[in-house]
N, C-alpha and C positions, 0 to 999 in steps of 0.2 A: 176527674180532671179538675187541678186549678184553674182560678183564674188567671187573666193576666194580671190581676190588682193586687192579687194573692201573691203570684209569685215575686212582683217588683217589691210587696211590703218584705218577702223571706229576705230576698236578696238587699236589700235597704238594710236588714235586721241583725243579718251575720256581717255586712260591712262595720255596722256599728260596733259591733262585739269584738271582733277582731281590730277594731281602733281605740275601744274603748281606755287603755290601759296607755294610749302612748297622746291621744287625741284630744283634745277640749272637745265639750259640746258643741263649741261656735264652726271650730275646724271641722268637725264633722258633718254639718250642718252646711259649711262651704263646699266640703268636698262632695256631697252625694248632689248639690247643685248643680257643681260645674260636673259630676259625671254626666247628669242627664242632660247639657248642656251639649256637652259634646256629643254625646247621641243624635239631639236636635242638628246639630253641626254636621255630621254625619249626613243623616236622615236628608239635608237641605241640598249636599253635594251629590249625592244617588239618587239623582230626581228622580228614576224611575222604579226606582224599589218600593212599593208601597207598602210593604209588609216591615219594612225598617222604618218607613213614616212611622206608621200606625202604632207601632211599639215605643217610637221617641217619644209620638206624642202622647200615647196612652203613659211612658214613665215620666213625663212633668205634671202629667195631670193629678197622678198619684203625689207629688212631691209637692205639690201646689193645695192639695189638697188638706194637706198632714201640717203643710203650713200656716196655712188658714184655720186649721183646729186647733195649731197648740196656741197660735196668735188670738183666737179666740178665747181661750182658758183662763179662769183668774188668777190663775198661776203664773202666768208669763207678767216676766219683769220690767218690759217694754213700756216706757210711756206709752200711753193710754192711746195719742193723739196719733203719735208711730205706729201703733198698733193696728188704728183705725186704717189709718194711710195705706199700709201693705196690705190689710187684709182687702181694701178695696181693689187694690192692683191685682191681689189673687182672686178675687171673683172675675173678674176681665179677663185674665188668663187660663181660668178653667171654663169659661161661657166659649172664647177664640179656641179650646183645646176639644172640645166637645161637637165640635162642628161634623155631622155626619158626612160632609166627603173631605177627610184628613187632606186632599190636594187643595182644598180652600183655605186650611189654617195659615196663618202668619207665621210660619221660620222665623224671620227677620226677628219680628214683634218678640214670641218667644226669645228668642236669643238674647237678644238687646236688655229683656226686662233680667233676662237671670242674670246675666254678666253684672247688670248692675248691682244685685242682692247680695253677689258674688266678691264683687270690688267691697259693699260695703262691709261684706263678714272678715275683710280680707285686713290683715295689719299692713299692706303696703298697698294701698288700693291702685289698681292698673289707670290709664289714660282716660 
């Protein structure tokens, strides 16, 4: 059996593939945010599902995580200083993501910080 890190990277993988032709990197990049966003979103309004927590929060952790490696890379074209800045946001967010009783993580917190990552991958950024 996979994991669950395994299967959010398949499912991340064929999202790509099947956008890859119509999609920018950046769009892409927006959309698999605001999916796990609204998962989070999801997760916040079903207080009591904790098996839809546990999977929100396990798929930003994945997505936070992937962020943080490519932002890491000397490949990314990101000033340096930008670079710095997010990747410190994303360690924040995978320490609050990692929290052994998923009923103690920050929703709110999560939510907040993607929407904003979100606005800014976004050509018309929201409010």
């Amino acid at each position: 059996m996979t994991s669950a890190a395994q299967q959010v990277d398949k499912r991340l993988a064929a999202y790509a593939k099947t956008n890859s032709v119509v999609r920018t990197p950046r769009e892409q990049e927006r959309d698999v945010i605001a999916l796990v966003t609204q998962r989070l979103r999801a997760a916040s309004a079903a207080k009591d599902d904790a098996i839809l927590l546990a999977r929100a929060v396990s798929d930003n952790t994945t997505v936070w995580y992937i962020l943080v490696s490519d932002l890491s890379s000397e490949g990314n074209q990101l000033p340096i200083e930008l670079r710095a800045q997010i990747v410190s946001v994303g360690l924040a967010i995978i320490r609050e993501c990692e929290k052994l009783n998923k009923a103690e993580v920050d929703l709110d917190l999560l939510i907040s910080v993607n929407q904003a990552i979100i606005d800014g991958l976004s050509d018309n950024p929201g409010p």
